[in-house]
C-alpha positions in Angstrom: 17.7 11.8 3.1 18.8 8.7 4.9 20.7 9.4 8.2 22.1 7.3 11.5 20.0 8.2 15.1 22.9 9.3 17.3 20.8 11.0 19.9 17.7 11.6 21.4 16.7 14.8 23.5 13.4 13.9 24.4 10.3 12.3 22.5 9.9 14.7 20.0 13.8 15.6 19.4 16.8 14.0 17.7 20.1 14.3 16.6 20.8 12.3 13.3 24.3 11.9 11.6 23.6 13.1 8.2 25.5 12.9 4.6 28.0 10.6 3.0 30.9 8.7 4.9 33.8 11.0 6.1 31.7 14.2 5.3 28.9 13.1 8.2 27.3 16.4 9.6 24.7 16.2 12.7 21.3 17.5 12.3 19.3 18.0 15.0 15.7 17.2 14.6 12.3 18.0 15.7 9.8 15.5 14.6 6.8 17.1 12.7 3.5 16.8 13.4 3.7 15.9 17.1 4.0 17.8 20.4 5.6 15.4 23.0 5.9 15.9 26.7 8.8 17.7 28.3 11.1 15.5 30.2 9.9 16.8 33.6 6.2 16.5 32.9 4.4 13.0 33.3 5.4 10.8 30.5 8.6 13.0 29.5 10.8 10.4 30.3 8.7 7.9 28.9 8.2 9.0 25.8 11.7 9.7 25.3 12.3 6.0 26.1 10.2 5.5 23.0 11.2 7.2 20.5 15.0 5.9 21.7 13.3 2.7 21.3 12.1 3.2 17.6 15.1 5.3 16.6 19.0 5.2 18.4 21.3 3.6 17.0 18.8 3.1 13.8 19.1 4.5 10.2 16.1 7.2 9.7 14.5 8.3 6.4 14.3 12.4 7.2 11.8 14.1 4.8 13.1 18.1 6.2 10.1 20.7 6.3 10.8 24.2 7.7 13.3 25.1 10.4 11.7 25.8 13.9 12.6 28.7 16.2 15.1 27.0 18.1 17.2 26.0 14.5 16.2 22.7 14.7 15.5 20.9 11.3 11.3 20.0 11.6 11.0 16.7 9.4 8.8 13.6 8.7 11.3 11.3 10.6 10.7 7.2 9.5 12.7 4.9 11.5 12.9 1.0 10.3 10.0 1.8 8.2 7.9 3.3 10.9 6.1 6.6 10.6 8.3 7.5 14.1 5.1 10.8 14.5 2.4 7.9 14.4 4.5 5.8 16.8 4.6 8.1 18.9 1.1 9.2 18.9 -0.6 5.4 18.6 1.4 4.7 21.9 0.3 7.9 24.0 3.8 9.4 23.5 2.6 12.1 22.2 0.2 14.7 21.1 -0.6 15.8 17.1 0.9 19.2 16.9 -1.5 20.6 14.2 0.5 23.3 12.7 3.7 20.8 12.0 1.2 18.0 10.4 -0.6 19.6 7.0 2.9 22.3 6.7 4.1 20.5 3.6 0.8 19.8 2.0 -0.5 23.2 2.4 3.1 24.7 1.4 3.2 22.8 -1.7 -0.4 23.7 -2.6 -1.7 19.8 -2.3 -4.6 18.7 -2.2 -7.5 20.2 -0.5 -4.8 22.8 -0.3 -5.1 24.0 -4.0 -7.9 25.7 -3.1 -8.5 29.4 -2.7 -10.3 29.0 1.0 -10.1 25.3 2.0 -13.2 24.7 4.3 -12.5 22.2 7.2 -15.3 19.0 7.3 -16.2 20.0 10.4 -17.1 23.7 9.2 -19.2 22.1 6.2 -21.1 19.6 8.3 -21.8 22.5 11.2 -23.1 24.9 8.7 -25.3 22.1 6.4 -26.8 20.5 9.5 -30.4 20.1 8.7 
């Protein structure tokens, strides 16, 4: 779904104006896959800065998830063509928040996901180690 960045909370969170012209609705949004620092920790502001930099005022491609505890819609959030998680993340804005960033692909059954009992790489290689 494409949307307009009205908002951002911080450098994880935003509010995006969602649907077709006269019949907008706002959808707040918590950007999968990353874990950014509150706004009174080091970096909070910062990071919001950011992600205000990739995204306000910008059309954003949402790809929706789940819904978080908070009612906030958790989506894959691109923002002029930029994976806005990996933004984030490549400029120390942010931490990978693990159990946002495989939630579709396991969900849908993807992948490695197909499987019965996916074993991580790291398992395999600790438990073939000559």
């Amino acid at each position: 779904m494409f949307c307009l960045v009205v908002a951002i909370s911080d450098g994880d969170t935003l509010t995006a104006r969602c649907g077709a012209p006269g019949a907008y609705r706002p959808v707040k949004v918590r950007v999968a896959a990353i874990d950014a620092p509150e706004t009174e920790q080091a970096f909070g502001t910062r990071s919001k800065q950011h992600l205000a930099q990739l995204c306000f005022r910008q059309k954003a491609r949402l790809q929706p998830l789940t819904r978080d505890d908070y009612g906030r819609t958790v989506a894959n959030v691109q923002c002029a063509g930029k994976d806005v998680a990996a933004a984030q993340v490549a400029a120390g804005m942010a931490w990978v928040y693990t159990p946002y960033a495989q939630q579709r692909a396991r969900s849908q059954r993807l992948g490695l996901w197909s499987q019965k009992r996916p074993l991580a790489p790291w398992t395999y290689r600790q438990r073939h180690r000559a």
